[in-house]
N, C-alpha and C positions, 0 to 999 in steps of 0.2 A: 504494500500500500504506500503511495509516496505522497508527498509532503502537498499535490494539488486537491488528492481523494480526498486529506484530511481538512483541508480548507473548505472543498465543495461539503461534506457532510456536516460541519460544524454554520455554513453559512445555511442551509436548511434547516438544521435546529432552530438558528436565530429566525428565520422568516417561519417554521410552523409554531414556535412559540410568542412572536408577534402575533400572528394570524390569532391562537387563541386568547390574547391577552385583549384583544382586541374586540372578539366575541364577549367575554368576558367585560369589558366596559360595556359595552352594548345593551349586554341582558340589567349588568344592574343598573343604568342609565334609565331604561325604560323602568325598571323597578321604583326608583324612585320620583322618575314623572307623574306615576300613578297613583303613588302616595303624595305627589303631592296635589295634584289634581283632586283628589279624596276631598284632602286638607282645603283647599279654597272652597269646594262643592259646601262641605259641612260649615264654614264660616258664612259664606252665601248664606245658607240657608238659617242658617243663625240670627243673620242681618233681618232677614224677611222676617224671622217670626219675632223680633223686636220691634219691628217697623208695626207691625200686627197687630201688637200688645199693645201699644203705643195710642193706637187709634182707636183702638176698642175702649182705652180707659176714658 
C-alpha cells in the first residue's frame, strides 16, 4: 500500500465523516425549528387568550 492509497483513504474518511456531521446538523437543526415553532405557536396562543380575558372582563 503506498503513501497515495493512504492519503486517498484517509481523504474519504474526512469527506464521509463530513457528509454525516452534516446530516447530523440537519436532523437536529430541524429538531429544534420545531421546538421552536411549538414555543411561539403556545405564546401566540397565550396572547389570544389574554386578549380574550381582557374583553370579557
Amino acid at each position: 500500500m503506498g503513501i497515495e492509497d493512504q492519503f486517498k483513504d484517509k481523504a474519504q474518511q474526512l469527506k464521509d465523516e463530513a457528509k454525516r456531521r452534516a446530516q447530523q446538523g440537519q436532523e437536529r437543526g430541524k429538531q429544534q425549528g420545531q421546538e421552536r415553532g411549538q414555543q411561539a405557536r403556545e405564546r401566540g396562543q397565550q396572547s389570544l387568550d389574554d386578549i380574550e380575558d381582557r374583553y370579557q372582563s
